[in-house]
VOMARNU-136565 format. One record per atom (N, C-alpha, C, O, CB): y, z, x. Coordinates in steps of 0.1 Angstrom, whole numbers, always signed. Glycine has a CB too. Example, Ala and Ser with C-alpha at 12.3 -4.5 7.8 and 13.67 -1.06 7.14 Angstrom:
2
    yy    zz    xx
   -57   +78  +132
   -45   +78  +123
   -33   +78  +132
   -33   +85  +142
   -45   +90  +113
   -22   +71  +128
   -11   +71  +137
    +0   +79  +129
   +11   +80  +134
    -6   +57  +141
//
This chain:
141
    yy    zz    xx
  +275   +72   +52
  +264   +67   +45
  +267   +69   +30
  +272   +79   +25
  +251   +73   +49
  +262   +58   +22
  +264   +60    +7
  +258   +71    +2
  +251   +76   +11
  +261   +49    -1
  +256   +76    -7
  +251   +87   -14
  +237   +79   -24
  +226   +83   -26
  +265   +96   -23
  +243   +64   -31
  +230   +56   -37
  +222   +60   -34
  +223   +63   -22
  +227   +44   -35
  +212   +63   -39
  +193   +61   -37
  +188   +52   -48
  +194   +50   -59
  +184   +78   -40
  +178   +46   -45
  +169   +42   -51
  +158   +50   -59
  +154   +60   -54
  +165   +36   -42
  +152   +45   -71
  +143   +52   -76
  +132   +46   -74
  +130   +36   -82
  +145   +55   -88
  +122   +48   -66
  +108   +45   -66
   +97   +54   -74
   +95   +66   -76
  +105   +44   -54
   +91   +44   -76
   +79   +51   -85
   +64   +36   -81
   +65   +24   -83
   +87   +52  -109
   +51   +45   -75
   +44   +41   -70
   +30   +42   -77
   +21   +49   -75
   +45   +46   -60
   +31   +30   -90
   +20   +31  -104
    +5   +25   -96
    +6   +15   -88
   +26   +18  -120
    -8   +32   -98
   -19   +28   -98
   -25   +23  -111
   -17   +22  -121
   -26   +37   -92
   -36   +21  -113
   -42   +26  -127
   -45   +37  -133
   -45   +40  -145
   -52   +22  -128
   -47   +46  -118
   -50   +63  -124
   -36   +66  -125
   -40   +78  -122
   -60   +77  -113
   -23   +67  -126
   -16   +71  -127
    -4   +67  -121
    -4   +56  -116
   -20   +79  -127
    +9   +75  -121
   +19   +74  -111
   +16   +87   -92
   +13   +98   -88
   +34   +80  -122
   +18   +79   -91
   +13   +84   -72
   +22   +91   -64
   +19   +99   -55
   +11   +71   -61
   +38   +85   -68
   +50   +86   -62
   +62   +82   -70
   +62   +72   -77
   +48   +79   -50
   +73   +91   -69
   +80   +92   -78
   +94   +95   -75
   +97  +102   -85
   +76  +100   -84
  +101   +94   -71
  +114  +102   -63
  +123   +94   -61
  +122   +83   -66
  +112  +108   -50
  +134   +95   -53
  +145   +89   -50
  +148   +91   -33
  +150   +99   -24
  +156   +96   -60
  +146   +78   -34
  +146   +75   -19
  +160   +63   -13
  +168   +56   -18
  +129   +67   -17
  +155   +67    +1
  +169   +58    +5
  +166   +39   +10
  +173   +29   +10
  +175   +69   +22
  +157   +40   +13
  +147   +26   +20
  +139   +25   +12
  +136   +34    +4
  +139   +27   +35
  +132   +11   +13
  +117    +8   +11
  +116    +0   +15
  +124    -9   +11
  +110    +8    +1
  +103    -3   +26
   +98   -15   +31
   +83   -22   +27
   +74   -15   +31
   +98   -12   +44
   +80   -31   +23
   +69   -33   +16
   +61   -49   +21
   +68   -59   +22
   +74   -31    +0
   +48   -49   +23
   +45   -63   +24
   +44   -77   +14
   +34   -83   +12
   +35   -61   +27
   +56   -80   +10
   +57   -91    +0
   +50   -99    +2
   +46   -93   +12
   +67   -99    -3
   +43  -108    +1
   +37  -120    +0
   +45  -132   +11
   +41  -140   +19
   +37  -123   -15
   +57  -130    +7
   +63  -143   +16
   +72  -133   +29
   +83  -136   +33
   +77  -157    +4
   +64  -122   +33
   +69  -117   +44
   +74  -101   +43
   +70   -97   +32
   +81  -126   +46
   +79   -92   +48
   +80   -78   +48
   +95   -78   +40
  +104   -86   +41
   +79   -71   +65
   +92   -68   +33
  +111   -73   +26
  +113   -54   +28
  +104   -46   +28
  +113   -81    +0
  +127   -52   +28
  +136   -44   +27
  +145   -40   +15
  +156   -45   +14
  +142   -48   +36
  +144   -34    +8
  +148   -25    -4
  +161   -17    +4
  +161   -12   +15
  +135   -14   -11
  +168   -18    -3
  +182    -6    +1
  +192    -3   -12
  +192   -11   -20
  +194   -12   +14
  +197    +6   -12
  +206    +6   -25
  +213    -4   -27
  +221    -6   -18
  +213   +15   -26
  +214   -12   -41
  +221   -22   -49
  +215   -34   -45
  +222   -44   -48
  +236   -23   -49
  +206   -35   -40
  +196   -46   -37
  +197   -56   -47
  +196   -52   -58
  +181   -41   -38
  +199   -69   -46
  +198   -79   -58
  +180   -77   -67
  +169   -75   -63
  +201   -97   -50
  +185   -78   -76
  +167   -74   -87
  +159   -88   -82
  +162  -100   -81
  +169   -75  -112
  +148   -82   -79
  +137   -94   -78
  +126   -92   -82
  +126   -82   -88
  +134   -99   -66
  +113   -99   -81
  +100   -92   -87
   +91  -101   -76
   +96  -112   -73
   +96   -94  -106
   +79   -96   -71
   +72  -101   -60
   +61   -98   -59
   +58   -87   -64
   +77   -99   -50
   +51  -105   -52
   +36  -101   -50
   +37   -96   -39
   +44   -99   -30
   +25  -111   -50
   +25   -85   -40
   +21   -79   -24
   +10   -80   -17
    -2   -80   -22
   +22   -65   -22
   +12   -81    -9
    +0   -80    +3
    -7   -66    +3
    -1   -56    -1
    +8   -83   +21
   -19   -66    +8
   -26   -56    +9
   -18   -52   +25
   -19   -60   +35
   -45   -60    +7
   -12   -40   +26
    -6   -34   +37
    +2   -22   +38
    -4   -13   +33
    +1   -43   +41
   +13   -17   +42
   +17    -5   +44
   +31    +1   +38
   +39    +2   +48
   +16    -4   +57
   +35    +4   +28
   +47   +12   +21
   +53   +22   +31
   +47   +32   +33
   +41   +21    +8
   +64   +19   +38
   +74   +29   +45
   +85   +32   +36
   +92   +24   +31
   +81   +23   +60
   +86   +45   +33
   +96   +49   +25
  +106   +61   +34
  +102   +71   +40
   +89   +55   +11
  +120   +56   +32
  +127   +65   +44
  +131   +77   +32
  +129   +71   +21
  +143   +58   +54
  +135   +88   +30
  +136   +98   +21
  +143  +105   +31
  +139  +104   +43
  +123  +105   +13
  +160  +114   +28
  +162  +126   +37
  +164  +123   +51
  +167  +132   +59
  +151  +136   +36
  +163  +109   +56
  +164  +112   +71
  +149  +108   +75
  +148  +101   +85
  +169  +129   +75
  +136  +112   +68
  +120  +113   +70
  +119  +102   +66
  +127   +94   +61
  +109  +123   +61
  +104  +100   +73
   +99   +85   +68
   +83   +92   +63
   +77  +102   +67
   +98   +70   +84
   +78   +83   +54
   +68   +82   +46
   +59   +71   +42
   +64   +62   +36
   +72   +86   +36
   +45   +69   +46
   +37   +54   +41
   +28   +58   +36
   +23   +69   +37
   +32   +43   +51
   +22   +45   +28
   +14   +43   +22
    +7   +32   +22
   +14   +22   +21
   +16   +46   +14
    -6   +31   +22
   -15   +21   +21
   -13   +15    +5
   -13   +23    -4
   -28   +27   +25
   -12    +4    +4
   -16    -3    -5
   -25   -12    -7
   -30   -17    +3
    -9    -7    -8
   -28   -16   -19
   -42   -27   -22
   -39   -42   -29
   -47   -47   -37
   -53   -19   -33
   -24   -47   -24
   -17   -58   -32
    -9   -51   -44
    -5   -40   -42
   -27   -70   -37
    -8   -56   -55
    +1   -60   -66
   +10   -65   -65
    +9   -76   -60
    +6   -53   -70
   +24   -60   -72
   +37   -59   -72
   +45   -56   -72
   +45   -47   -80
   +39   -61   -73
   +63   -59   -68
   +72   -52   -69
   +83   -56   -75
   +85   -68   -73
   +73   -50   -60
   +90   -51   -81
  +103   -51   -93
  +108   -45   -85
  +103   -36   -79
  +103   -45  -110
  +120   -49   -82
  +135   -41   -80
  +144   -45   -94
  +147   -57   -95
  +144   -48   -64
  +148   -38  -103
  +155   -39  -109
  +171   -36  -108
  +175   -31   -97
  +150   -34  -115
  +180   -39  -119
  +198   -42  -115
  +200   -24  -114
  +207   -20  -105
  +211   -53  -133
  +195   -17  -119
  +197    +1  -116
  +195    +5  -108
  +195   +18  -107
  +192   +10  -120
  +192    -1  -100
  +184    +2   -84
  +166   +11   -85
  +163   +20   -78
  +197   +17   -73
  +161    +7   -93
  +148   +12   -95
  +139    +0   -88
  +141   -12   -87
  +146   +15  -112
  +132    +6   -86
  +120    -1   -74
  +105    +5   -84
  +102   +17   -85
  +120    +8   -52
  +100    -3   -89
   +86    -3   -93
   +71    -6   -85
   +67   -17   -89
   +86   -11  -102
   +62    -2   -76
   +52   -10   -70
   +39    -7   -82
   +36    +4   -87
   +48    -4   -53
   +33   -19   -86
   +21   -13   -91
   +13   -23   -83
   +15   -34   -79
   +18   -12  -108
    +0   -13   -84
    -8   -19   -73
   -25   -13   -80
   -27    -8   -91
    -3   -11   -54
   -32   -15   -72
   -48   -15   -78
   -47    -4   -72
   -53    +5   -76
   -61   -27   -74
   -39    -4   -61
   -42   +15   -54
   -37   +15   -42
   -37    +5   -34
   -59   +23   -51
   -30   +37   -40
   -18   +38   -29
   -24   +47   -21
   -20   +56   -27
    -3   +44   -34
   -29   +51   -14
   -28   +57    -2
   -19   +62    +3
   -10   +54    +8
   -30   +52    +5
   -17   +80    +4
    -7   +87   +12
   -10   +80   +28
   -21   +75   +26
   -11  +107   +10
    -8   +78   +38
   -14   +74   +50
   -20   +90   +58
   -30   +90   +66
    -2   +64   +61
   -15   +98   +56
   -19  +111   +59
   -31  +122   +57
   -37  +131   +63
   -11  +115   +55
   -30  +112   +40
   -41  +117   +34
   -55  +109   +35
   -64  +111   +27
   -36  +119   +20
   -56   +98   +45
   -65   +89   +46
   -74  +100   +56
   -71  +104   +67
   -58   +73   +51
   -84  +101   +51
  -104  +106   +60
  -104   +97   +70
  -105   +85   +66
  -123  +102   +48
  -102   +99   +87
  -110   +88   +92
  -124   +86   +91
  -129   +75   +91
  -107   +87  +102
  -130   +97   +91
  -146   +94   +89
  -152   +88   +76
  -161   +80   +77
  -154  +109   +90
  -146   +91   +63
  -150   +83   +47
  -145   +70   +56
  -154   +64   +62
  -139   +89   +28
  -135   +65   +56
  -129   +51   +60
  -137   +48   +70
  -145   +41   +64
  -112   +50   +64
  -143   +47   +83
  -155   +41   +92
  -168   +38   +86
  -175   +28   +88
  -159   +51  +102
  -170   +51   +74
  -183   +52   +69
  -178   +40   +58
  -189   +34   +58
  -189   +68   +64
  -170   +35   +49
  -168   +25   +43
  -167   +17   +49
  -172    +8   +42
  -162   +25   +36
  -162   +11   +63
  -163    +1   +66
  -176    -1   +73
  -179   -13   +74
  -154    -2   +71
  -186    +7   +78
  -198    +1   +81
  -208    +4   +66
  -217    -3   +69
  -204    +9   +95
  -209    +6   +60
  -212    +3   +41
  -210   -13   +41
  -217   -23   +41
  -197   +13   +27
  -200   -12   +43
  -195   -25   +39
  -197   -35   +45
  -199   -44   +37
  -184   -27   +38
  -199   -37   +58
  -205   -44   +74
  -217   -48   +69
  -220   -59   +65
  -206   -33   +90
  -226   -36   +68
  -239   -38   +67
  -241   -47   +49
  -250   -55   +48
  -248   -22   +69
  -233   -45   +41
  -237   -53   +31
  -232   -66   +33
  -239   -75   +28
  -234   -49   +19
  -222   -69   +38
  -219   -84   +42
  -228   -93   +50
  -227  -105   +51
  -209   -84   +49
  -237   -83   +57
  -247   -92   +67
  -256   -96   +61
  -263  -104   +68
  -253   -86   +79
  -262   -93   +46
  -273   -94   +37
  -267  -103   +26
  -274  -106   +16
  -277   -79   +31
  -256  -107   +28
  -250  -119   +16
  -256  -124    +9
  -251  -128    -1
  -242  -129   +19
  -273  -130   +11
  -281  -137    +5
  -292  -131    -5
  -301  -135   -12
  -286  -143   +14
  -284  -113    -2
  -292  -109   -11
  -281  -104   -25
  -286   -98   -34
  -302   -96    -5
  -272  -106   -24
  -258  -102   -32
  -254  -111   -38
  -253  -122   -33
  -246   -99   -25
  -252  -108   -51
  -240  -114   -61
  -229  -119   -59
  -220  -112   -54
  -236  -105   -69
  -226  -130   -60
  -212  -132   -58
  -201  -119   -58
  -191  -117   -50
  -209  -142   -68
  -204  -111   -69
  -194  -101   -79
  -195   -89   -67
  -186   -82   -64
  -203   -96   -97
  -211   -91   -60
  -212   -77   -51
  -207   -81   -39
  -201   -72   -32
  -227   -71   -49
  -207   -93   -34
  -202  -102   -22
  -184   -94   -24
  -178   -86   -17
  -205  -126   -25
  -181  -101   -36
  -164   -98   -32
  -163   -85   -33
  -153   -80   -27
  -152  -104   -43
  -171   -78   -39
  -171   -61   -37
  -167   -58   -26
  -155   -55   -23
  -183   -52   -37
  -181   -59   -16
  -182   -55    -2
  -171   -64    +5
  -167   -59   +16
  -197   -57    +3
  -167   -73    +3
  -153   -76   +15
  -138   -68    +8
  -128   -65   +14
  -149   -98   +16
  -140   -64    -7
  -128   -59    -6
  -127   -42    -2
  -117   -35    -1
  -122   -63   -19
  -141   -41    -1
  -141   -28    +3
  -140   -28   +20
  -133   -20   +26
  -155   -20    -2
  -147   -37   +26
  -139   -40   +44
  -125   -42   +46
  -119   -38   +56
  -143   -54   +52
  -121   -48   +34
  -105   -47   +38
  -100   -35   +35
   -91   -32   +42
   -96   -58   +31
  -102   -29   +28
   -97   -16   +26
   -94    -7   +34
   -83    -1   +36
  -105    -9   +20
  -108    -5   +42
  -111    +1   +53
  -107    -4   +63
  -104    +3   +73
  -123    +2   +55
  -105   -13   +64
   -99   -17   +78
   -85   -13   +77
   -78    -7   +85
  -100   -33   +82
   -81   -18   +64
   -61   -11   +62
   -61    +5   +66
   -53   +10   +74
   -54   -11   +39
   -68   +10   +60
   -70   +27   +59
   -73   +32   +74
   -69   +43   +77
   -84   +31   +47
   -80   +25   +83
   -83   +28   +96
   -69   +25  +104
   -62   +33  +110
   -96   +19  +102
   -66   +10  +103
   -55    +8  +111
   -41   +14  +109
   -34   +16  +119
   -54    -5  +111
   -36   +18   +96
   -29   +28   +96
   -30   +43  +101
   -22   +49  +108
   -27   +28   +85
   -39   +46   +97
   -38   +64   +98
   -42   +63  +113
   -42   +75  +118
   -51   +75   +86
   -48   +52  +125
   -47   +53  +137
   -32   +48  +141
   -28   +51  +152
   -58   +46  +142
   -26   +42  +135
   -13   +39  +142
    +0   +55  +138
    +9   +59  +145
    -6   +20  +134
    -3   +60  +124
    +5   +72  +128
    +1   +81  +132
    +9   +90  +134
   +11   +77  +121
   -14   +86  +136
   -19   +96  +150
   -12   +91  +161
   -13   +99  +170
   -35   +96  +154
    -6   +82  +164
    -2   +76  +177
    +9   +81  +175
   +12   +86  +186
    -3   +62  +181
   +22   +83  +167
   +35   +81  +167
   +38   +93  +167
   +49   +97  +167
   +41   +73  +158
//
């Protein structure tokens, strides 16, 4: 195996999240799941709201994301910035149920909501639903 790594770095608005040198990255592009590996041709891409697998050491590691995008650059540096990352480990299942029924119950009242509060409350169901369906799929594994 080559010795290459990749440099990822995992930008929110509050900050950098994730930082290191890794061997993989798998990420939800927009036109499908893409694969990062060392000397990757440079591209730049939109993401889907979905799940960051990073292989490190032999380990694997994910993260929830909330869309953005991704830069692979010619140095092998991998950029994601996103509206926000999620350790999957570090995801509450009880806060994440309790946001998605928050969110349930304000969607069923739509006629009393703002447009502004309408897209609130669905982007807060999607959230929750990412944040549930991950951190139940690695309790399983």
């Amino acid at each position: 195996m080559s010795e290459k790594k990749l440099f990822l770095e995992i930008i929110t608005p509050e900050g950098i999240v994730y930082s290191d040198k890794v061997e993989m990255v798998i990420a939800p592009a927009i036109q499908g799941t893409v694969g990062i590996l060392p000397q990757h041709t440079p591209f730049f891409t939109k993401l889907n709201e979905g799940e960051i697998k990073i292989k490190k050491d032999g380990k694997e590691e994910f993260f929830t994301v909330y869309g953005g995008f991704m830069d692979v650059s010619q140095g092998g540096k991998v950029s994601i910035m996103t509206d926000g990352a999620k350790r999957v480990e570090e995801i509450n299942m009880e806060t994440a149920r309790a946001a998605r029924e928050k969110a349930e119950i304000m969607l069923k009242e739509k006629e009393k909501l703002t447009e502004v509060e309408y897209l609130k409350a669905e982007a807060s169901l999607r959230k929750a639903i990412l944040d549930l369906k991950a951190a139940q799929r690695r309790k399983r594994s």
